[in-house]
N, C-alpha and C positions, 0 to 999 in steps of 0.2 A: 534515589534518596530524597525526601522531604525533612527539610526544616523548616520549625515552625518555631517564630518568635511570640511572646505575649509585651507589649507596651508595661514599662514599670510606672510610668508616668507623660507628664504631656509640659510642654515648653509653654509660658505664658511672656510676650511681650504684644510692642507696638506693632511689628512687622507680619501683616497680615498678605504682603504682594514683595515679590524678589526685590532685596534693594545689596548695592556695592557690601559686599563681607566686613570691608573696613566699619562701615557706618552700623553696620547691626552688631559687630564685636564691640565698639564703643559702647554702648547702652546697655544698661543694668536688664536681664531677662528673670525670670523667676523660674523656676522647673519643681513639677507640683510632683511628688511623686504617693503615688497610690496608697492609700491610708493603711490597709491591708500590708502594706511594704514596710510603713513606717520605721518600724524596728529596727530594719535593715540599714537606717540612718545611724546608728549609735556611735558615736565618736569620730562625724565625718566632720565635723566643727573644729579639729585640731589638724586639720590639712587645709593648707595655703591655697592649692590647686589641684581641680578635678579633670578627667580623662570623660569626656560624655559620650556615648555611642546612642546615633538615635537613625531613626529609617527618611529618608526622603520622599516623607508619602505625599507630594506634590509634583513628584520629579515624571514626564512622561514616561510611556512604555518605551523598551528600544535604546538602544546605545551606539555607537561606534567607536569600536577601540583606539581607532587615533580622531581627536579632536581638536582644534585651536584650542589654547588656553580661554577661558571665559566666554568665549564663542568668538573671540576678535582674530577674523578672518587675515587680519595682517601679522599676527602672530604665526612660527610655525608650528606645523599639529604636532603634538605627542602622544603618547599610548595615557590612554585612560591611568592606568595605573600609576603615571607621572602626575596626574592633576589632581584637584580636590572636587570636580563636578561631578554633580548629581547623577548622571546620565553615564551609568556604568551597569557593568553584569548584575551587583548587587546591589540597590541605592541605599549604603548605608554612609553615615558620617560619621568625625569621629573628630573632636576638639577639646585642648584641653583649655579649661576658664577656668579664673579666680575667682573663688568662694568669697564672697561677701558675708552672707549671715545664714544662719541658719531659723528658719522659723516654722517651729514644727514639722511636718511633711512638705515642708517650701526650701527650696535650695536657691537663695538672692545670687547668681553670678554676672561676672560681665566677660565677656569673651566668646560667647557661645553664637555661632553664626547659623543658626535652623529660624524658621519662621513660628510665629503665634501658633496652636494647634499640632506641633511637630510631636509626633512621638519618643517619647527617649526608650531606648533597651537597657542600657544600663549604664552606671555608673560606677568609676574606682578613683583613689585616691592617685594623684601622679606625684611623684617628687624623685629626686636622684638617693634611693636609698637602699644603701650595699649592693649597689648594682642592680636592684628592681625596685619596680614601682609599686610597693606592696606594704613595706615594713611602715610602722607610727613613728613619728618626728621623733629625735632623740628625746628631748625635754619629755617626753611620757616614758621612754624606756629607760631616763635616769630616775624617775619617782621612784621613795623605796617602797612604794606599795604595785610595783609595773606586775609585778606578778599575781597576786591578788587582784588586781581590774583586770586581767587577761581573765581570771579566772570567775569571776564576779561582777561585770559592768557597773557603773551605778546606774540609778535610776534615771529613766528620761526624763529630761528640761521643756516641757513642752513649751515653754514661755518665748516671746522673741527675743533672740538674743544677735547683737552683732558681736564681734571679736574679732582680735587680732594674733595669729596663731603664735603659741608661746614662743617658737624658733622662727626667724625669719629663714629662708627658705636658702638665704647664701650665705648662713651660719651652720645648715645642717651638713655632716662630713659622712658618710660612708665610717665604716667602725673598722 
């Protein structure tokens, strides 16, 4: 069996060479997503926090399934599948960062720990809602027009825009 991914878009910051995770989730990253895709933005501006999935196309060939944490040899090793490194079966990653702004086919986050030039695969909205990570913030599903936008988007904001999402994220409850 072959799978085959296509890139929706590509990671824009400072970090062009591996630096501590800590320090590149501090810093605001941009994530440029494919103009062609754009659309597929529509109402990602009322989620607090996103779920990124992107490939480690910097990461070498080769893996071993048990490895030190971070490569710090006085740690003990654990199965791959206990860490967050690059250096696995599939080199894909997967973080979830807070949405800063949305500007046009540009997604402003900070949290996201891939380098300048990373591919993303995709992205989805994360929040604890009715038990998946799927459903719109309440404050959209109490509008009394929620059914009519489901069924009718408005029209895109191409403008830049920062915000603050209508629900803070430890006000939203499961229904």
């Amino acid at each position: 069996m072959e799978i085959t991914f296509r890139p929706i878009g590509y990671v824009e910051n400072e970090f062009d060479e591996p630096a501590p995770g800590d320090e590149i989730r501090q810093r605001e990253s941009r994530i440029i997503v494919d103009e062609d895709l754009s659309e597929g933005l529509e109402g990602i501006e009322g989620f607090e926090r996103l779920l990124v999935v992107f490939y480690f196309h910097r990461a070498p060939k080769g893996y071993a399934l048990r490895q030190h944490p971070r490569g710090d040899a006085s740690q003990p090793k654990r199965g791959v599948f206990a860490l967050r490194s690059p250096h696995r079966p599939n080199p894909i990653g997967v973080t979830v960062v807070n949405l800063v702004a949305v500007e046009g086919n540009v997604l402003v986050v900070r949290g996201l720990d891939a380098l300048n030039g990373t591919p993303i695969l995709d992205i989805k909205p994360f929040g604890n809602y009715s038990g998946c990570h799927c459903e719109p913030p309440q404050a959209a599903k109490q509008s009394p027009n929620y059914s009519k936008e489901i069924a009718s988007p408005p029209a895109r904001n191409d403008q830049k825009t920062r915000f603050r999402p209508s629900v803070p994220l430890s006000e939203q409850r499961p229904e």
